[in-house]
C-alpha positions as CSV (number, residue, x, y, z in Angstrom):
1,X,0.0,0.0,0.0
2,X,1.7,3.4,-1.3
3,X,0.7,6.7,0.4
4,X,-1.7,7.0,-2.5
5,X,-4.1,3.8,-1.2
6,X,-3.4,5.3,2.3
7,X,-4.8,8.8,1.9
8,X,-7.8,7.6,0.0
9,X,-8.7,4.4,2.7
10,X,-8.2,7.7,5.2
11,X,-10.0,10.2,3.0
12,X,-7.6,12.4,3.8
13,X,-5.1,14.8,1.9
14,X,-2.1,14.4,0.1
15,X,-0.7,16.3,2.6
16,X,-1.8,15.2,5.4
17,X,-1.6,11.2,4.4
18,X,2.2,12.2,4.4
19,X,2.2,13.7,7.8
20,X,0.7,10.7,9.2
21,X,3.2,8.3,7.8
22,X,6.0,10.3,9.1
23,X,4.2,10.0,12.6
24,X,6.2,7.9,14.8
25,X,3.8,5.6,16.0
26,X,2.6,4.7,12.2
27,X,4.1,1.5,11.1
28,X,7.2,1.4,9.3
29,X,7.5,0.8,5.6
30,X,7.5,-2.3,4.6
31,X,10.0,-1.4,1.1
32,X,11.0,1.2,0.0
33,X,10.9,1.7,-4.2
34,X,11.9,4.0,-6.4
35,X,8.5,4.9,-6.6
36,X,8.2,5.6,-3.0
37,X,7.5,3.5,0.3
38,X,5.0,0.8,0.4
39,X,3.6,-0.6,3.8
40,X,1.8,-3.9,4.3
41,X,-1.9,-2.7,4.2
42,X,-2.1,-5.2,7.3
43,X,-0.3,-2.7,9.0
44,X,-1.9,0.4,8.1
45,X,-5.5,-1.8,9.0
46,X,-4.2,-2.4,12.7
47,X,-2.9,1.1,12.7
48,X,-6.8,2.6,11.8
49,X,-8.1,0.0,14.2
50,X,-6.2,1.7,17.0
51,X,-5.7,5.3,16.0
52,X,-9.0,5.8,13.7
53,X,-11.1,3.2,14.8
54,X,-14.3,4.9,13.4
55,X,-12.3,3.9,9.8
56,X,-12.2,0.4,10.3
57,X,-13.1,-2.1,8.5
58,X,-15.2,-3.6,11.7
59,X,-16.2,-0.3,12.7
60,X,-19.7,-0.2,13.9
């Protein structure tokens, strides 16, 4: 998952999909291409489960 898939599964900005990846407490990437980082959406799903639970996936 590139910060593309991560700002639109956040509905967020550009911007701020980059802030939050460069958050400490957001996983680290799993690769990093010439393209850019990619994270393992597994990750970024626990991460919403904890830090945006009202964006996940077994959200009420």
């Amino acid at each position: 998952m590139g910060a593309g898939e991560i700002q639109e599964r956040l509905g967020v900005s550009r911007t701020r999909a980059y802030q939050l990846v460069a958050r400490r407490d957001f996983p680290e990437p799993y690769a990093e291409l010439q393209m850019g980082k990619i994270w393992l959406a597994s990750d970024v799903e626990d991460w919403i489960r904890v830090n945006r639970p009202h964006l996940a996936d077994d959200a009420p």
